[in-house]
VMD Tcl script that draws the C-alpha trace (Angstrom):
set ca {
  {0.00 0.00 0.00}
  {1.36 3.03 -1.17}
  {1.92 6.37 1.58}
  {-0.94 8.23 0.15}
  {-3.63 5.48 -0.10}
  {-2.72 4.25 3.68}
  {-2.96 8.15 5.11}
  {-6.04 8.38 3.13}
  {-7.32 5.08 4.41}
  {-10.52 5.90 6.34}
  {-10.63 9.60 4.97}
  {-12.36 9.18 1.67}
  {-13.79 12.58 1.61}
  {-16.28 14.68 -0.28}
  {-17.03 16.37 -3.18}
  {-17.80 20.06 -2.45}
  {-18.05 20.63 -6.20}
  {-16.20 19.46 -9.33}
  {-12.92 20.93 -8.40}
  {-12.57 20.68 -4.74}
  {-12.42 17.33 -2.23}
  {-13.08 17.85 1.43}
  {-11.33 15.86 3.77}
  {-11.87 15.84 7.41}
  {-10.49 14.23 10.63}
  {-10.92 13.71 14.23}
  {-14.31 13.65 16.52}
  {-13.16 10.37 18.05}
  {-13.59 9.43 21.61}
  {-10.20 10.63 21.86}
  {-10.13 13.91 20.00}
  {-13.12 16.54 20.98}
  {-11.80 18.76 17.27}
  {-12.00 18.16 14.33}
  {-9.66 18.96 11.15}
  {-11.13 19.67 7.73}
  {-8.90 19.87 4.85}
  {-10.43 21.61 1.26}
  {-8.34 20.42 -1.85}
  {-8.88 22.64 -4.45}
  {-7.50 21.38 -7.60}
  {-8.58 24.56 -9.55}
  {-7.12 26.69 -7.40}
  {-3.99 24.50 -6.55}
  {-4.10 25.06 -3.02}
  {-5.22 23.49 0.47}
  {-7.12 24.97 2.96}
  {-6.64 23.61 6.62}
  {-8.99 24.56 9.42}
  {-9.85 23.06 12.66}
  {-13.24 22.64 14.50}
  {-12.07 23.84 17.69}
  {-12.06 27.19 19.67}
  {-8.28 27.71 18.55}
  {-9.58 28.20 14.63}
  {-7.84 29.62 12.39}
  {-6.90 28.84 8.33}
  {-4.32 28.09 7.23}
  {-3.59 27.74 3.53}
  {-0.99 25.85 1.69}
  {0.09 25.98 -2.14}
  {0.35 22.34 -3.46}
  {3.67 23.07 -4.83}
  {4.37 22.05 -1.06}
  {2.76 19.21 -0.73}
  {3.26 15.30 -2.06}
  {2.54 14.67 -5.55}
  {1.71 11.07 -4.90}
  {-0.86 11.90 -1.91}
  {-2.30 14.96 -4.46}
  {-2.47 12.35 -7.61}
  {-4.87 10.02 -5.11}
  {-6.53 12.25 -3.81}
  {-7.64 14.06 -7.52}
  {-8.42 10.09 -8.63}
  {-10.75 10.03 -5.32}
  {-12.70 13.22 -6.69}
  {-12.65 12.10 -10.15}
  {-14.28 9.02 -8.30}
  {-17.03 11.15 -7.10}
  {-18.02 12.67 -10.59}
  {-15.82 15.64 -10.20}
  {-14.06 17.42 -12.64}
  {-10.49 18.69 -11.57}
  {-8.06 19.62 -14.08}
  {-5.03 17.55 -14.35}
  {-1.99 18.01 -12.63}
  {0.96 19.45 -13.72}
  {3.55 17.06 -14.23}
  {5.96 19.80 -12.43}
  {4.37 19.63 -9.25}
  {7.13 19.87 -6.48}
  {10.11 20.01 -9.11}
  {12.00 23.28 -8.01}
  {12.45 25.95 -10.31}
  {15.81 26.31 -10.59}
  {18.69 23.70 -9.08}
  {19.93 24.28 -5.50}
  {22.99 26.39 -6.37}
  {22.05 29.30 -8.63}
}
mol new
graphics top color blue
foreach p $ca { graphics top sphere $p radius 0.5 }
foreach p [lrange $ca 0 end-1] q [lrange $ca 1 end] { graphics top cylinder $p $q radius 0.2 }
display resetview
């Protein structure tokens, strides 16, 4: 099982509309909040905000985050009849090398 499908394991999430997945986690006997994560593949960014009385967004280009767990979780919308744009197959490749 690859990284992405075994975080995503019990998070399938939902389709807010054709471009965006919502993810969520917590509300467990152990955890009184709750996280909700919004992928918008139009967009190309994730929004991150919690349930609790702490709140606050946070949001984070996908250019920072895994290709692999991004690629499932696009397939999960597609899944769910939703229409994200592809990709781009330089997601996370730098722009430049290390040493200018």
């Amino acid at each position: 099982m690859s990284i992405a499908e075994s975080f995503n394991d019990n998070n399938y999430g939902r389709r807010i509309n054709d471009f965006v997945l919502g993810v969520s986690y917590g509300l467990t006997a152990n955890s009184s909040t709750s996280t909700y994560y919004q992928y918008d593949f139009m967009a190309r960014i994730l929004t991150t905000r919690t349930g609790g009385s702490d709140g606050g967004i946070t949001v984070t280009p996908f250019s920072q985050l895994d290709a692999e767990s991004l690629e499932h979780l696009r397939n999960r919308l597609v899944e769910l009849n939703g229409k994200p744009p592809p990709l781009s197959p330089t997601l996370n490749k730098p722009q430049r090398g290390l040493n200018p």
